[in-house]
N, C-alpha and C positions, 0 to 999 in steps of 0.2 A: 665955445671957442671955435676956429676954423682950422682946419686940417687937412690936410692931403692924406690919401692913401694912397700906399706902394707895396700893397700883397694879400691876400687872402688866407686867414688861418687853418689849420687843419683841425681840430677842434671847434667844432659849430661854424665854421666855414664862413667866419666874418672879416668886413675890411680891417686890416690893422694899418695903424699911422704912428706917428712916433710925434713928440714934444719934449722937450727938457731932459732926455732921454728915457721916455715914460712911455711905454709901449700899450696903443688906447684901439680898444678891441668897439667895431659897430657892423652891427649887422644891416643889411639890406646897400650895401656899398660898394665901389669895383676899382682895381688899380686903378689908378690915376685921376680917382673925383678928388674933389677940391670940395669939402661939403663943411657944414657949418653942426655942430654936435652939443648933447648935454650931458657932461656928465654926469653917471647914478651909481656907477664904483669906483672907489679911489683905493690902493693897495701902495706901499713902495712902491714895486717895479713895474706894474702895470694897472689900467682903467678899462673900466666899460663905459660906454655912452650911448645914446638913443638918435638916431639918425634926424635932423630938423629942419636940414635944408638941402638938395645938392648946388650949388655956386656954380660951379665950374664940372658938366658932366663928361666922364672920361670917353675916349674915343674906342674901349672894349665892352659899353655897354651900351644895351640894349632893352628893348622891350621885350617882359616874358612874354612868349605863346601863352601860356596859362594863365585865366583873368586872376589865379584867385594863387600865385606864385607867391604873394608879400605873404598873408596872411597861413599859406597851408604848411604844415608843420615833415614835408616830406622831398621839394626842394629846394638846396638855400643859393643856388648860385646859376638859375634859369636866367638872370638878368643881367648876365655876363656874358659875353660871345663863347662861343664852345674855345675856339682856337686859344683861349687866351684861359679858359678854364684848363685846358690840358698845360699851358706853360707855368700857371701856376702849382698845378701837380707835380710836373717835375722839382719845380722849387721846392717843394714841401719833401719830396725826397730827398735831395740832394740836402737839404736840410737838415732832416732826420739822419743820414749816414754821413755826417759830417767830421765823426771823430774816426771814421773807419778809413783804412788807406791804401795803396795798391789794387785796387777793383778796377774793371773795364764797365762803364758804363753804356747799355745797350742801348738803344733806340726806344724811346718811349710808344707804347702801343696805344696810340688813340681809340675809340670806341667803335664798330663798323658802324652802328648808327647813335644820333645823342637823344632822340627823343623815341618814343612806343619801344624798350628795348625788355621790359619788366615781364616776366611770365607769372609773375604774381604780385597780387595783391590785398589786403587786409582794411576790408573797410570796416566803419564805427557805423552805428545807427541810434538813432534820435530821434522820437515823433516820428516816425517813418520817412524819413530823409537820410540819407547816407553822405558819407563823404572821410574826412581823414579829421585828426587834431590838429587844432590851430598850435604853433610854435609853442615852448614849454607850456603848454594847457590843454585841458580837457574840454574845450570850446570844438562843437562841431562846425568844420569850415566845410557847407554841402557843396556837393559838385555832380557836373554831367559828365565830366570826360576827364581822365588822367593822361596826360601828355607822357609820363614815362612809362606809361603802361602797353602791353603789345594790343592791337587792335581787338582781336578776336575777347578778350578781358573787358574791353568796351561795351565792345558791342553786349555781351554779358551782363555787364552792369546797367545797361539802358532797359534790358530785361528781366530785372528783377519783379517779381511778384510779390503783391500789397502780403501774401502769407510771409514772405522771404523779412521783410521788412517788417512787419508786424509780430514778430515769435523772434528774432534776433537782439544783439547788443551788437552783437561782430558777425560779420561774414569773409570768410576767403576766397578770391576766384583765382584758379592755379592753372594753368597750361602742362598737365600733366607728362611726364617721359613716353606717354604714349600717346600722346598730338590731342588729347582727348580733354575738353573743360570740366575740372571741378570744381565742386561749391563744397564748402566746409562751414560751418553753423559753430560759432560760437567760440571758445579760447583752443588755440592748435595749440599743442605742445612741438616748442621748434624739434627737437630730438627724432617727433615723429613724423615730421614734416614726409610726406613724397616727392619732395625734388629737391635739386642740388642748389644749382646755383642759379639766379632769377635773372642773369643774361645771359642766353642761349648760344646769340652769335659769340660775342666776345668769350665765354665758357671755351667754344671750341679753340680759339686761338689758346686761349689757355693751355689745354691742353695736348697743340702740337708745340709748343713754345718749349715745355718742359721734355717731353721727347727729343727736343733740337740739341738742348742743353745737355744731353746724356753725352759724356765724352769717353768713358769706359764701357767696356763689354763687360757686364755683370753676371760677377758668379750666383748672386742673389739678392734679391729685390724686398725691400721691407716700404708698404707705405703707412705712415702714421696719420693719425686723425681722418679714417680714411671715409667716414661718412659712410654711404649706403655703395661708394666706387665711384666716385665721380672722376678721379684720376689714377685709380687701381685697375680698373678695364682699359683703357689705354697702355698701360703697361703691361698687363698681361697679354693684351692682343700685339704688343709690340717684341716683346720676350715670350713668345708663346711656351719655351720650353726649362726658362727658369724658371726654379721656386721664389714662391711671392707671400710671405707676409703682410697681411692689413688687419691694424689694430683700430678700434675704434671703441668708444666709450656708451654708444645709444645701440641698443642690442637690438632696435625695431629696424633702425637703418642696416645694423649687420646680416637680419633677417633679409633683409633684401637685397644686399650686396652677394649674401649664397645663393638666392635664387638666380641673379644673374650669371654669378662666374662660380659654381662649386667650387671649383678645382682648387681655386684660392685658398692657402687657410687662414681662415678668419679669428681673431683672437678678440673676444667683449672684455672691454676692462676698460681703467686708467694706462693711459700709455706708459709711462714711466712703468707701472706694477709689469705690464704687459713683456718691456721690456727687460726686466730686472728676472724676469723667471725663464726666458730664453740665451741657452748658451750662444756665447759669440760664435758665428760662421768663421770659415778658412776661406779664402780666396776672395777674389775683389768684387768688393759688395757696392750697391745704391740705396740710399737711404731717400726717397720722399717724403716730406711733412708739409701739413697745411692746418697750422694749430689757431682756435681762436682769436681774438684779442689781445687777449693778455700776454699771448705767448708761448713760449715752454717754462715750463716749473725746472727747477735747478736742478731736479734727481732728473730731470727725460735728458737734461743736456750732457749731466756724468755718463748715463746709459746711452748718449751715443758714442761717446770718445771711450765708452769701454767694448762698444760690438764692434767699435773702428772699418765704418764704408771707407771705401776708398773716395766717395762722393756722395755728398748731401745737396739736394735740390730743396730749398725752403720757398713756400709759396707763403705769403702775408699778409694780411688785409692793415697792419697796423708798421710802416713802416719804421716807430718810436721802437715798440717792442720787438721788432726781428733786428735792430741795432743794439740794442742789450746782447740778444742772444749770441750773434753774432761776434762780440766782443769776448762772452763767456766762453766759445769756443776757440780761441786764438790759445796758448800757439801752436794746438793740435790739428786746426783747419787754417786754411787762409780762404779769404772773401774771393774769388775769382773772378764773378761778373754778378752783377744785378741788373734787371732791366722791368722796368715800371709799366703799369698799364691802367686801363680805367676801364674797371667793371662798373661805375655807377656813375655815368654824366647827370651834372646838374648837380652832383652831390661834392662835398670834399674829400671825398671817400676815393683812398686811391692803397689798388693791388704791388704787388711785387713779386719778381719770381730771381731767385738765389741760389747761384753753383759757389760752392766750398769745395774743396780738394785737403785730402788728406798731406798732411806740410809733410810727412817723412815714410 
C-alpha cells in the first residue's frame, strides 16, 4: 500500500502513518515521506510494514553521515534532520503527559552537539572484526568509525590490537571521570560500570537544570537511585551544609559515591526498603529521583507521600512511566513544570526533568 508518514514513534523510533484508522508502524522512514510499504503485522488497532519504496521524500530528511546508519542496530533516526528529531521529542512528550493537567511546559533542551557526543561504547567482535548488532539480530554490522561516539573512543578503536580482537567477544572503550581511556574485556556488569551518564556535555546541563528548578530552601535533601552521585555531588556542593541522603541499589557505585563525597550518608538497598526504615524529617525537605525505566514501584511512591518533601524533582528517561507516577502522586503533589531534553541524538530516546510541589 502507499502511505504518508506524520510522526515518529517512541518505541523503536519508527515512521508511523495511519489508514482506515489503523496506525502502521515502518522503520527506516521520516515525517512527511509519502513511501510505498508491505505489510508483515496486522493486529486490530495497529500494523508493521517493511519500507519498499520512498515516492515522495520528505523535506526533514536526509542522508546519514554514517555508511552503515540502515543496517547498524544503534541509531534509528540519523536520517532525519536533527532539528526535526528534537520536534518530534517533544511530540512524543507532550504525548506521553497528555492526561496530566496544569503544568508549565519548559523549553525543550536540545543536545549541545548531535553527533561524537558518546563517552562510551560496547563493541561485538567476530573473526577479528568489530563493530555493533545489526537491528533486532546478532548479525555483526563491522565499522571504522562510530559517528555518536566522542572522538578520542575513535581514535581508540582504530587502535585496537590483533591480541584485543583475538581473545575478546566484547570490548568496552569508556572515557573515564578521570579524562582517562578505558578498555574493558568481555561482559560489564551495568551496576558496575565507572561512569554515569555517556553524555558528558548535555549531563552537565542536566544537572544545573535541576539546581535551577530547586524552589525551596531545604531543610534536608534525600537523592534516590543515586548511582555512584551523578546528581548527589551537585547537591551537596550546592547545599554544602544540609544533610543529604543517597540511596542507591548497586553497592559498587555507592562504594564510589563515599569515596567522592563521605560526608554523605549513603544508604545500599532497594529504595523503597531504604525508605521505609527512615523516619520522616521535620521541616522542608527535597526529594530528587532518577529511577530506571520502569519507574517507581508503588511502595517508593507511598514512602514518599509518607516522608512528605515539600518538593520532588523527578528526572526520567521513560516519559510513559514518570506519567503513571506522576498521576499516582496526585492529590498529594501537583505536576508544576516539566521540561524535556535529549541526552541521545539519533536515538528516540528522550529525557525529562519534573518539579512537584507539595498541594497542602
Amino acid at each position: 500500500m502507499e502511505l504518508t508518514i506524520d510522526s515518529l514513534s517512541y518505541n523503536g523510533g519508527r515512521g508511523v502513518g495511519r489508514t482506515d484508522g489503523v496506525v502502521i508502524f515502518v522503520p527506516g522512514t521520516a515525517p512527511g515521506d509519502r513511501v510505498r510499504v508491505r505489510l508483515t503485522v496486522r493486529k486490530p488497532r495497529f500494523a508493521e510494514a517493511d519500507l519498499l519504496e520512498i515516492l515522495e521524500p520528505s523535506s526533514v530528511r536526509r542522508t546519514p553521515p554514517c555508511p552503515v546508519a540502515g543496517r547498524c542496530g544503534g541509531c534509528s533516526w540519523q536520517h532525519v534532520s536533527y532539528s526535526a528529531q528534537v520536534e518530534q521529542k517533544k511530540k512524543i512528550l507532550n504525548d506521553s503527559l497528555r492526561r496530566l493537567q496544569g503544568f508549565e511546559v519548559l523549553p525543550f533542551l536540545a543536545a549541545p552537539a548531535e553527533f561524537h557526543y558518546r563517552n562510551r561504547i560496547q563493541l561485538q567482535i567476530q573473526n577479528g572484526r568489530y563493530g555493533f548488532f545489526g537491528k533486532r539480530s546478532h548479525e555483526l554490522v563491522a565499522i571504522e568509525e562510530c559517528w555518536i561516539a566522542e572522538p578520542a573512543l575513535n581514535e581508540k578503536m582504530r587502535g585496537l590490537s590483533l591480541s584485543d580482537l583475538s581473545h575478546n567477544r566484547r570490548l568496552e572503550i569508556a572515557l573515564g571521570e578521570d579524562n582517562k581511556l578505558h578498555l574493558t574485556t568481555g561482559d560489564r556488569d551495568p551496576e558496575a560500570a565507572l561512569f554515569s551518564q555517556v553524555n558528558r556535555a548535555q549531563n552537565l546541563v542536566l544537572q544545573q537544570r535541576i539546581l535551577q528548578l530547586v524552589q525551596i530552601r531545604p531543610d534536608w535533601l534525600m537523592d534516590l537511585y543515586a548511582g555512584a552521585g551523578n546528581l548527589t555531588l551537585p547537591l551537596v556542593t550546592h547545599f554544602p551544609s544540609v544533610p543529604l541522603l543517597a540511596a542507591e541499589l548497586s553497592r559498587a557505585s555507592v562504594e564510589r559515591g563515599k569515596a567522592k563525597a563521605p560526608a554523605i550518608l549513603w544508604r545500599v538497598g532497594d529504595v523503597a526498603k531504604v525508605l521505609r526504615g527512615e523516619r520522616p524529617r521535620s521541616g522542608s525537605g527535597l526529594i530528587v529521583l532518577d529511577p530506571p525505566r520502569p519507574g517507581c514501584e508503588i511502595e517508593v511512591i507511598e514512602q514518599l507521600k509518607r516522608h512528605r518533601p515539600q518538593q520532588i524533582i523527578y528526572v526520567s528517561c521513560n516519559p510513559s512511566t514518570f506519567a503513571r507516577d506522576a498521576e499516582r502522586l496526585l492529590p498529594d503533589y501537583r505536576l508544576e513544570k516539566v521540561q524535556g531534553l535529549d541526552m541521545f541524538p539519533q536515538t528516540e530516546h528522550v529525557e525529562l526533568i519534573a518539579s512537584l510541589r507539595a498541594a497542602h
